[in-house]
C-alpha positions in Angstrom: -2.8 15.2 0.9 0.6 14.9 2.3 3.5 14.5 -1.1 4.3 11.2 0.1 0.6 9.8 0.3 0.6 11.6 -3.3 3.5 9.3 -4.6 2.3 5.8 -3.1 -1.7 6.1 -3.6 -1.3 4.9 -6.7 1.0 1.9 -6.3 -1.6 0.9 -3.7 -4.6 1.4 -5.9 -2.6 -0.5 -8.7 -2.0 -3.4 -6.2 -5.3 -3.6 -5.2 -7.0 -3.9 -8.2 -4.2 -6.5 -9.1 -5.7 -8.3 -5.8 -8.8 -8.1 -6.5 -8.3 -9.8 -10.0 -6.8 -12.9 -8.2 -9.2 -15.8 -7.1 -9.7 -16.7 -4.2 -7.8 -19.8 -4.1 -4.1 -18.1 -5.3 -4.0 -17.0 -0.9 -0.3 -17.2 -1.2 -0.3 -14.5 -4.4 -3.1 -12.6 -2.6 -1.3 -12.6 1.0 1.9 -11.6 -1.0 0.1 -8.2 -2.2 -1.6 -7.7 1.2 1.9 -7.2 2.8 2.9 -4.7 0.0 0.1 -3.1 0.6 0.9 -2.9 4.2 3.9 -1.9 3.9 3.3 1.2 1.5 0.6 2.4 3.8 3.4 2.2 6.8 5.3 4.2 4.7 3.0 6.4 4.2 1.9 6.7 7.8 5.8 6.9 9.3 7.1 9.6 6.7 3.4 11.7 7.8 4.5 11.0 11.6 8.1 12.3 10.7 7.1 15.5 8.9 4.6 16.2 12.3 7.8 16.6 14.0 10.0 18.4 11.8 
């Protein structure tokens, strides 16, 4: 597992299960942790791409 994906997997898990607490009907709360999840993961995936290159 790449140092990076090290770092961040457990921000995402953390997220997630903060998600997955939520109901249903918060979608604005639930959509706002969906993007942060998104945007960890394409973190993730651009600093992997980078280091493929270096």
């Amino acid at each position: 597992m790449s140092p990076v994906r090290e770092h961040y997997n457990p921000i995402i898990t953390q997220l997630l299960r903060q998600h997955d607490q939520l109901s249903h009907e918060n979608i604005s709360e639930r959509k706002s942790f969906q993007r942060q999840i998104l945007f960890l993961m394409n973190a993730i995936k651009l600093d992997e791409f980078e280091q493929a290159f270096a």
